[in-house]
KEDREN-905457 format. One record per residue (C-alpha): residue in one letter; x, y, z. Coordinates in Angstrom, 2 decimals, padded with zeros to 5 digits. Layout:
N
<A, <X, Y, Z>>
...
//
This chain:
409
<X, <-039.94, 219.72, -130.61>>
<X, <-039.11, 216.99, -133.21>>
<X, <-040.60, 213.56, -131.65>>
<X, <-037.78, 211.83, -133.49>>
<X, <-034.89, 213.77, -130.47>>
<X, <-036.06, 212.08, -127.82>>
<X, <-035.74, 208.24, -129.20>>
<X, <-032.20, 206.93, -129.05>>
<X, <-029.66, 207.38, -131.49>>
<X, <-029.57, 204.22, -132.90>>
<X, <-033.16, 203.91, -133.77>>
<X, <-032.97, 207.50, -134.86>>
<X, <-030.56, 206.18, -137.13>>
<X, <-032.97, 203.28, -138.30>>
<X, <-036.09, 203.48, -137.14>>
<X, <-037.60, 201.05, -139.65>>
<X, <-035.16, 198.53, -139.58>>
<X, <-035.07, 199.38, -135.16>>
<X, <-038.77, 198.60, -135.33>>
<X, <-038.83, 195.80, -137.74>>
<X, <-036.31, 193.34, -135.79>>
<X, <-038.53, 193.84, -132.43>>
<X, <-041.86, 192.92, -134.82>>
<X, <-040.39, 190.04, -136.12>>
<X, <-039.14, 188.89, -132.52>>
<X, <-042.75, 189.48, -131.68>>
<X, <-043.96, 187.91, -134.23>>
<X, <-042.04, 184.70, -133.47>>
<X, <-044.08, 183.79, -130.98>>
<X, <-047.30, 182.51, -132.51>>
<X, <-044.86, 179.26, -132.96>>
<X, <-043.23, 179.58, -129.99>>
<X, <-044.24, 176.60, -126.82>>
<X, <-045.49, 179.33, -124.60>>
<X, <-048.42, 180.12, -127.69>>
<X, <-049.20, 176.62, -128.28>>
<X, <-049.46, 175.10, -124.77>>
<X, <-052.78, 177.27, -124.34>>
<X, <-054.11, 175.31, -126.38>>
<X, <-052.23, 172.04, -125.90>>
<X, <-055.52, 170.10, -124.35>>
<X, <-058.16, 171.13, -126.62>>
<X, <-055.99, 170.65, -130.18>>
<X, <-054.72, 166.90, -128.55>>
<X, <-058.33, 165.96, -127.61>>
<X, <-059.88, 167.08, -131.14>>
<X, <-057.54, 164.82, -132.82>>
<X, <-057.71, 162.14, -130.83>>
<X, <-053.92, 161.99, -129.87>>
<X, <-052.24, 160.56, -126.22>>
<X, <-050.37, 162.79, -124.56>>
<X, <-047.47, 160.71, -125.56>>
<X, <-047.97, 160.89, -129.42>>
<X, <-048.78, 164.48, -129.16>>
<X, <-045.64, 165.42, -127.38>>
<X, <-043.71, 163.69, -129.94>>
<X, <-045.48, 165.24, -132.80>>
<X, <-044.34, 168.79, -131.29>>
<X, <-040.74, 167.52, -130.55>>
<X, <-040.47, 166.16, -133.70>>
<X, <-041.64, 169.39, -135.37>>
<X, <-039.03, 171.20, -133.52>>
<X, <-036.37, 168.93, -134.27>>
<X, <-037.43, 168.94, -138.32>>
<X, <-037.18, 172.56, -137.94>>
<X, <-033.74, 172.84, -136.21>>
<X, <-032.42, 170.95, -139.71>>
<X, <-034.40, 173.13, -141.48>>
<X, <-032.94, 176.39, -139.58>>
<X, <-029.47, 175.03, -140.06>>
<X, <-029.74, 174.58, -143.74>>
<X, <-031.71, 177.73, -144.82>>
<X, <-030.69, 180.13, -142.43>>
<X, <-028.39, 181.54, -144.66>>
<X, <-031.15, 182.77, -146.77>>
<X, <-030.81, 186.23, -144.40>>
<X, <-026.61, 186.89, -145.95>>
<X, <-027.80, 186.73, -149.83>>
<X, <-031.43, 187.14, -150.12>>
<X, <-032.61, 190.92, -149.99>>
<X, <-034.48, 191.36, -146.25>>
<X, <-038.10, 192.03, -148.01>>
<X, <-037.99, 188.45, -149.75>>
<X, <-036.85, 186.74, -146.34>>
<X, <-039.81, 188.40, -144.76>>
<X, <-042.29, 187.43, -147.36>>
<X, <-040.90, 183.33, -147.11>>
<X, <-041.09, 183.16, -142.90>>
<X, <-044.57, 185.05, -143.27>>
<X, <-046.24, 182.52, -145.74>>
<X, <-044.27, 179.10, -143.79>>
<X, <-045.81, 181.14, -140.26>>
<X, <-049.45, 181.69, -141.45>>
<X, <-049.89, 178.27, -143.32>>
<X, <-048.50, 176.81, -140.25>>
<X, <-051.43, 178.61, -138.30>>
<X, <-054.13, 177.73, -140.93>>
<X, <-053.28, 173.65, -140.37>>
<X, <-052.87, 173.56, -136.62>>
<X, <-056.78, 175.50, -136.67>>
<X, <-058.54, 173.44, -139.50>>
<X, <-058.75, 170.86, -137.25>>
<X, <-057.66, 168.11, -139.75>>
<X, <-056.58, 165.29, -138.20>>
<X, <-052.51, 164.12, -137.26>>
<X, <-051.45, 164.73, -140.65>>
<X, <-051.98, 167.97, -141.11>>
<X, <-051.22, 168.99, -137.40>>
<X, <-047.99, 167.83, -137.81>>
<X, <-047.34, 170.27, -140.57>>
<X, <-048.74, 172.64, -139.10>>
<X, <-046.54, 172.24, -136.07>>
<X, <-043.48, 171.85, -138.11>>
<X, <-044.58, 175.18, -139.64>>
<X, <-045.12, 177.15, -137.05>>
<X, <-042.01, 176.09, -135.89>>
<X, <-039.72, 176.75, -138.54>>
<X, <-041.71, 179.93, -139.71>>
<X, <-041.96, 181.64, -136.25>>
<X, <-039.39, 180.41, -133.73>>
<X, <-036.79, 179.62, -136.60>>
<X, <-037.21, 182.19, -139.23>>
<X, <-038.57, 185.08, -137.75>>
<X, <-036.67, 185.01, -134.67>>
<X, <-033.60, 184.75, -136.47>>
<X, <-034.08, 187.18, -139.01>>
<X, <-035.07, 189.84, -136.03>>
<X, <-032.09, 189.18, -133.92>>
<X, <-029.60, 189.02, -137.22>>
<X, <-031.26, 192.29, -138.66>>
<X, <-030.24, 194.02, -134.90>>
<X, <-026.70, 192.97, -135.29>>
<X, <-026.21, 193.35, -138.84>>
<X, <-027.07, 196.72, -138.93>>
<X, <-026.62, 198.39, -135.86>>
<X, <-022.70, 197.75, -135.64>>
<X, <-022.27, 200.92, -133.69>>
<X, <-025.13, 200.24, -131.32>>
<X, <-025.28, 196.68, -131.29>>
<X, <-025.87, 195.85, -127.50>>
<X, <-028.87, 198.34, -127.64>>
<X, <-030.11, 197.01, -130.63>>
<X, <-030.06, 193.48, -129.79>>
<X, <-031.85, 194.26, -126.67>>
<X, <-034.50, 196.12, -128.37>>
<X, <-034.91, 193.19, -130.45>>
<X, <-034.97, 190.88, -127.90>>
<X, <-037.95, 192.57, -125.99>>
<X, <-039.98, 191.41, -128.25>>
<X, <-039.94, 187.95, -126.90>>
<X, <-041.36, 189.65, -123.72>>
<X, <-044.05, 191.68, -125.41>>
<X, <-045.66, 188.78, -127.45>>
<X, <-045.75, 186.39, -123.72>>
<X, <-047.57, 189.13, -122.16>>
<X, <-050.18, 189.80, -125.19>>
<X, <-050.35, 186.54, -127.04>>
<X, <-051.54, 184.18, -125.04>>
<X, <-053.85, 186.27, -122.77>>
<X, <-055.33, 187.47, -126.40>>
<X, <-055.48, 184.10, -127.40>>
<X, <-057.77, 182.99, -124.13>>
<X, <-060.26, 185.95, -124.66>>
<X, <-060.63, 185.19, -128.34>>
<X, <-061.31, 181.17, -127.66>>
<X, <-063.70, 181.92, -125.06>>
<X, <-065.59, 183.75, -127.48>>
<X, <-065.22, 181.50, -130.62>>
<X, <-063.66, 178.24, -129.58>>
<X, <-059.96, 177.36, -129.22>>
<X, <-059.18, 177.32, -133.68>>
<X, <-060.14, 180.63, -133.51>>
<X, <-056.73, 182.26, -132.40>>
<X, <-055.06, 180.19, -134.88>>
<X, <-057.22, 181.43, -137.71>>
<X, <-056.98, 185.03, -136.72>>
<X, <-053.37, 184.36, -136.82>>
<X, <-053.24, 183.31, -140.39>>
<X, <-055.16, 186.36, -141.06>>
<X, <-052.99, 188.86, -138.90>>
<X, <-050.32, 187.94, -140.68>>
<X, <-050.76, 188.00, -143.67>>
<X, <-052.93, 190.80, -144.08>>
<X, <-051.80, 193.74, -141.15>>
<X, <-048.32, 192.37, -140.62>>
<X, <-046.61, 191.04, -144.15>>
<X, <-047.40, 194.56, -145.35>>
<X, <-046.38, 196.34, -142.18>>
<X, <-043.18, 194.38, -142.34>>
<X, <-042.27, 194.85, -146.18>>
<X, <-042.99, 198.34, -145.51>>
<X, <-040.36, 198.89, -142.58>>
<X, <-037.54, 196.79, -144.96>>
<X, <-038.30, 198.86, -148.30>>
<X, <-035.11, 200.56, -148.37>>
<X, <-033.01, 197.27, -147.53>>
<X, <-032.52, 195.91, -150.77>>
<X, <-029.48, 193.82, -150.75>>
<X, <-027.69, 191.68, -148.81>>
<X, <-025.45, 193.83, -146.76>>
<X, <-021.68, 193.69, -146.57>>
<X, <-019.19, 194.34, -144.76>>
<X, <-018.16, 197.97, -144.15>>
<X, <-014.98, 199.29, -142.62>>
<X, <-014.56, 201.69, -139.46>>
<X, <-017.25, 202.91, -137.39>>
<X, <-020.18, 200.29, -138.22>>
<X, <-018.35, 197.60, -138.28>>
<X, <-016.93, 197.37, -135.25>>
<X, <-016.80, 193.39, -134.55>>
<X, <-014.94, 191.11, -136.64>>
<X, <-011.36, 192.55, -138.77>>
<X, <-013.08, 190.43, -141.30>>
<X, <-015.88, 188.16, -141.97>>
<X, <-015.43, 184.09, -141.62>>
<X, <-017.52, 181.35, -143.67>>
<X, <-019.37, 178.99, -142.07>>
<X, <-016.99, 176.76, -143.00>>
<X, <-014.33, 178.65, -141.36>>
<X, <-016.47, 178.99, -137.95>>
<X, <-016.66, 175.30, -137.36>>
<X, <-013.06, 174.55, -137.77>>
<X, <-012.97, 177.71, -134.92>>
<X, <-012.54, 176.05, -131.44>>
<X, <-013.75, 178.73, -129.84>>
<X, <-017.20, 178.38, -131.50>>
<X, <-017.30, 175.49, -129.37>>
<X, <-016.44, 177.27, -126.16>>
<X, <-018.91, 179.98, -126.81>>
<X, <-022.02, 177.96, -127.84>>
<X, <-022.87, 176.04, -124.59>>
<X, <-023.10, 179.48, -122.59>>
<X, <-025.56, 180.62, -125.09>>
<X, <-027.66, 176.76, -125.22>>
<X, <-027.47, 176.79, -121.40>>
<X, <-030.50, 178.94, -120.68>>
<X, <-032.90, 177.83, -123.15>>
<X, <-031.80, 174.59, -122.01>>
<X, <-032.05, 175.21, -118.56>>
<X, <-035.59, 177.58, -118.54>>
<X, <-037.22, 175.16, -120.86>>
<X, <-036.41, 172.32, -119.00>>
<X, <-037.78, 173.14, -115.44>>
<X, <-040.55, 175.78, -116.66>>
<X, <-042.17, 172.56, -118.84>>
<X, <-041.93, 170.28, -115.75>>
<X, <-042.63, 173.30, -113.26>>
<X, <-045.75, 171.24, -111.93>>
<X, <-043.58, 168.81, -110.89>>
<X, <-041.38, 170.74, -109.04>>
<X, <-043.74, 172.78, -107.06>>
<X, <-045.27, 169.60, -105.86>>
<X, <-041.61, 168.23, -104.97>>
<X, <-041.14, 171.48, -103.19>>
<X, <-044.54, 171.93, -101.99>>
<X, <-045.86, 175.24, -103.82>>
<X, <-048.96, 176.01, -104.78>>
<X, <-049.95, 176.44, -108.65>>
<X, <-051.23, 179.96, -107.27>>
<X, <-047.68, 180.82, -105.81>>
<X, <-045.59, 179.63, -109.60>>
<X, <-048.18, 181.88, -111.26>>
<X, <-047.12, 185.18, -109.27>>
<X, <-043.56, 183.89, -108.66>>
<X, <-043.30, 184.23, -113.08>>
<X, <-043.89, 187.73, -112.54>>
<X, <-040.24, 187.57, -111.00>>
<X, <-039.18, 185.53, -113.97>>
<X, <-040.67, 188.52, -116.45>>
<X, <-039.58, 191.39, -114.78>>
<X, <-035.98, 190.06, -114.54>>
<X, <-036.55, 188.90, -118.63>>
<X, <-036.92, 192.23, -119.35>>
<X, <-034.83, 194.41, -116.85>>
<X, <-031.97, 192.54, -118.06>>
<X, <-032.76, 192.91, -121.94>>
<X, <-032.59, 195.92, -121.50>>
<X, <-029.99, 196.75, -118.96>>
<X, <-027.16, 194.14, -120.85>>
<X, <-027.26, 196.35, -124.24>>
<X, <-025.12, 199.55, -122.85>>
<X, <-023.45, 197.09, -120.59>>
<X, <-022.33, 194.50, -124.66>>
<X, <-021.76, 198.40, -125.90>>
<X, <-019.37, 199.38, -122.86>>
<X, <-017.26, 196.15, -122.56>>
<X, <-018.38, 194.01, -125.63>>
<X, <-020.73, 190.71, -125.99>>
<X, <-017.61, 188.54, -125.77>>
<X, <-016.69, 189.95, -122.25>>
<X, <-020.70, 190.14, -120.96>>
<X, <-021.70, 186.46, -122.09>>
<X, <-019.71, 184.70, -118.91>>
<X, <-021.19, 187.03, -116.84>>
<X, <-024.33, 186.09, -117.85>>
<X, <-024.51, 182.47, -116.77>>
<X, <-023.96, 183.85, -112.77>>
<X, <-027.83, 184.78, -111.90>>
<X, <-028.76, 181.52, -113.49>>
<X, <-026.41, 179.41, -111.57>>
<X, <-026.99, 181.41, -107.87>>
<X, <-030.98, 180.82, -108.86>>
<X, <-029.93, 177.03, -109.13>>
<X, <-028.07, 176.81, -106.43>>
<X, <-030.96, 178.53, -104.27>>
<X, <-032.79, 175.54, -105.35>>
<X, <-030.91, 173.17, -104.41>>
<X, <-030.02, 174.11, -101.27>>
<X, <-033.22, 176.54, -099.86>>
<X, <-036.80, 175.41, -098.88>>
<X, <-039.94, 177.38, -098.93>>
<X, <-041.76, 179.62, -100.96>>
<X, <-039.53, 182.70, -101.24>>
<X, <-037.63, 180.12, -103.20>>
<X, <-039.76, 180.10, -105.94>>
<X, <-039.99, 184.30, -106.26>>
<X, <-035.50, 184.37, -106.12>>
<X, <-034.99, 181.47, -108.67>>
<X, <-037.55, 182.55, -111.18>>
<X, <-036.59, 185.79, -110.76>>
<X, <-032.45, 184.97, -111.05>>
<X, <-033.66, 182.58, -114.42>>
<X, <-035.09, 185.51, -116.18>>
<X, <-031.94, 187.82, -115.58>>
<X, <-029.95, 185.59, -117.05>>
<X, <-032.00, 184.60, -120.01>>
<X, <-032.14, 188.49, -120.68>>
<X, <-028.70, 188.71, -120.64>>
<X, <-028.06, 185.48, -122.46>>
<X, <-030.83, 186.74, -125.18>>
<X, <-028.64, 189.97, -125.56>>
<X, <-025.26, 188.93, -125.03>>
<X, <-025.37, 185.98, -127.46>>
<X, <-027.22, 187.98, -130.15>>
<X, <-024.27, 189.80, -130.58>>
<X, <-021.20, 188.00, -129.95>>
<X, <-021.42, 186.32, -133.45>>
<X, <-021.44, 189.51, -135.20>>
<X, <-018.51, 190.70, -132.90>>
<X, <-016.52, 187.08, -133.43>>
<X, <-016.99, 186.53, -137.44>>
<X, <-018.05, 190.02, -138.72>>
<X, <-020.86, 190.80, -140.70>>
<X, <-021.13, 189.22, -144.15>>
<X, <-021.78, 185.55, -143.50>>
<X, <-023.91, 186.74, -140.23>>
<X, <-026.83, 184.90, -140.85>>
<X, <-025.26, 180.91, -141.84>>
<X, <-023.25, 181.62, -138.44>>
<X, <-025.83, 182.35, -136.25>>
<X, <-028.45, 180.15, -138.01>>
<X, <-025.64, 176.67, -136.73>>
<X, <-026.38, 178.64, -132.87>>
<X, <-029.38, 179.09, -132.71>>
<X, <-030.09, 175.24, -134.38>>
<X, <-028.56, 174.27, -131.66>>
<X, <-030.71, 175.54, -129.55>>
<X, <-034.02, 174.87, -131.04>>
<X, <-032.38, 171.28, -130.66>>
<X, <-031.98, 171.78, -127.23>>
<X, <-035.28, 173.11, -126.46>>
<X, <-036.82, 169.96, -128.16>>
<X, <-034.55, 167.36, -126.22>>
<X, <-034.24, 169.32, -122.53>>
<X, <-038.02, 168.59, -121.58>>
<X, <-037.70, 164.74, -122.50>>
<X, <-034.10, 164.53, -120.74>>
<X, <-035.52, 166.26, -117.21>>
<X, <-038.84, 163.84, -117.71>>
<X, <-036.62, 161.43, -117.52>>
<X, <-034.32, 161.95, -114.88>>
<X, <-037.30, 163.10, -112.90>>
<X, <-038.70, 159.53, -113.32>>
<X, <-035.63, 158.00, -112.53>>
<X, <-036.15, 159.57, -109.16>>
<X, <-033.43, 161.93, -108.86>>
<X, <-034.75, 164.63, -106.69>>
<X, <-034.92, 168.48, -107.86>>
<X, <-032.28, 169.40, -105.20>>
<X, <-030.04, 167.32, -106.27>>
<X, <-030.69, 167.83, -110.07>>
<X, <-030.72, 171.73, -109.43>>
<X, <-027.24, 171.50, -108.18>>
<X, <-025.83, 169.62, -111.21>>
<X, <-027.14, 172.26, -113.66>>
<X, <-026.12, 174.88, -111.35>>
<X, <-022.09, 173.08, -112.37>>
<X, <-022.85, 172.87, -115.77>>
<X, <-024.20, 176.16, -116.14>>
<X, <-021.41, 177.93, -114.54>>
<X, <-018.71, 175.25, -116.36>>
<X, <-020.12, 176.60, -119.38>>
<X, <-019.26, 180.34, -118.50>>
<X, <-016.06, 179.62, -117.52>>
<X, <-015.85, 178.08, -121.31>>
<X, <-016.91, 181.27, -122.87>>
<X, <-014.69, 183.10, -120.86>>
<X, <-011.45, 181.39, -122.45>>
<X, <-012.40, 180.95, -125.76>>
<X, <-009.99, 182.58, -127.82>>
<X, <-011.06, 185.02, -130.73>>
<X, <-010.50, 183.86, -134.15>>
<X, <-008.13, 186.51, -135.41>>
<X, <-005.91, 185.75, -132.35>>
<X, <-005.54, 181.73, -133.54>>
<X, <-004.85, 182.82, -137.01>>
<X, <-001.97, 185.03, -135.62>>
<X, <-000.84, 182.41, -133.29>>
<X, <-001.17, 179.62, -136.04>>
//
């Protein structure tokens, strides 16, 4: 029996390109926060920082590198795949090299900013672009199978990252990372995007089954419905970032134990993952544009749960209601640009989204430090972001698509 029968069709299709988007998804992680807080005491006490002027150095980084990812995230719509692969790969392991050399601020700083830009910027971008650029027929499924990748790297990287520090101190990791990449995976990586040469464009019929046409960036910004689509898709890395950084806090307001957060993230995982995979046939059947509202509801009943519920069942349902949605966010929104604006200028669209929502993911911790220390209890604060999470569902699901304004106008 030929092994190749029993994969889907899609990735029978592609396997290369199938496999490459969840690698570089993967790959994004050794700069994304769940990597680097393993390390967060030991890297702050080596260089001598507060906890203060370290936590700015990281949200500065991230901030530096949503610019960055704004500006230069068109690279993926007119350089050929292997060259984009070769840039985020050097920018990812250099950033790795700084942050373990133990240098001082300086060169922690670039390190973080490289890491950054190289891992959650770049790579994740160019995985989740390569899914919906090239898998028009499949897109859903692709997305998703991109999108697991995120998954995959929580559950090895920083449990591998622990067992190697115990073994040869905490710079270790990072200089194995350097190494990793450059040597196993830039190689790996080049290999699996050998045949993509060029910048792709845009194809009529079957695989390209989004957009009539393709829109400039240009063109997507003077698009109100851009702006009715975006906050469902900065609402849950908003949201998860926000309460999983201050998650100590919490539990203490609610009265968990550390012990009962660390099994109740198994919820959060398994519903990551089920709904990853679950959304893609569901974006397939009825389209990303139709699945994205939809995909704000766990979130908001998880929030609301929180607001109103006590005990610690409430920590297993919320978790667990968080992870569906960013799932179905993470697939959802991975494809609805291809399906708004079409194919050609694919990567300069979704590079403005997903800007936006590094930028969110560097502001959200500061904002709910904030209003935490203002006093404002989680109940209370839960239900407010249960509102704006479903308002901005309800956003998505009347934004008009572009063709239909340029008919109207």
């Amino acid at each position: 029996m030929d092994r190749m029968n029993i994969l889907p069709e899609f990735i029978r299709q592609k396997p290369g390109l199938a496999l490459f988007a969840m690698l570089a998804v993967a790959v994004s992680g050794f700069g994304q926060t769940f990597f680097v807080s393993v390390f967060g005491e030991e890297i702050r006490a080596s260089t001598g920082l507060s906890h203060t002027t370290y936590g700015s150095l990281y949200s500065l980084a991230t901030l530096a590198s949503a610019a960055m990812l704004f500006k230069w995230g068109r690279l993926v719509d007119i350089w050929p795949l292997p060259r984009a692969v070769l840039l985020a790969t050097a920018i990812l392991s250099l950033g790795c090299l700084l942050v373990g050399l133990k240098g001082g601020m300086l060169l922690l700083s670039v390190g973080f900013f490289c890491i950054r830009f190289g891992g959650q910027g770049l790579f994740g971008h160019m995985g989740m672009t390569t899914a919906a650029r090239y898998f028009s027929a499949h897109r859903g499924k692709a997305v998703a199978l991109a999108g697991s990748g995120f998954p995959l790297a929580e559950a090895v990287l920083p449990a591998g990252a622990v067992f190697v520090a115990a073994a040869w101190g905490w710079h270790a990791p990072w200089l194995g990372a350097s190494m990793f990449l450059a040597v196993l995976m830039l190689p790996l990586m080049l290999y699996l995007t050998r045949e993509v040469s060029a910048p792709v464009q845009d194809v009529p019929g079957k695989e390209n089954s989004g957009s009539s046409r393709s829109y400039t960036r240009e063109e997507v910004l003077r698009d109100k419905g851009f702006y009715l689509v975006l906050p469902s898709i900065v609402a849950s890395p908003f949201m998860v970032t926000a309460l999983l950084f201050h998650q100590a806090a919490i539990a203490s307001l609610q009265g968990w134990s550390m012990q009962v957060v660390g099994t109740a993230f198994t919820c959060y995982a398994a519903g990551h993952l089920g709904a990853l995979l679950g959304t893609g046939p569901l974006v397939d059947r009825i389209t990303a544009g139709r699945t994205l509202p939809l995909a704000v509801l766990p979130m908001t009943g998880g929030l609301a749960v929180l607001s109103i519920f006590q005990g610690v069942w409430v920590a297993y349902v919320y978790l667990g209601l968080m992870g569906i949605t960013h799932g179905m966010t993470a697939t959802a929104g991975g494809a609805v640009w291809a399906e708004r604006y079409g194919l050609l200028h694919l990567g300069a669209v979704r590079a403005m989204a997903q800007s936006a929502v590094v930028l969110s993911t560097a502001v959200s911790p500061l904002l709910m430090g904030l209003l935490l220390d203002l006093g404002l209890g989680i109940t209370f604060l839960a239900a407010v972001f249960a509102v704006l999470t479903l308002g901005c569902g309800l956003l998505a699901r009347i934004a008009p698509l572009p063709g239909k304004q340029d008919r109207e106008g």
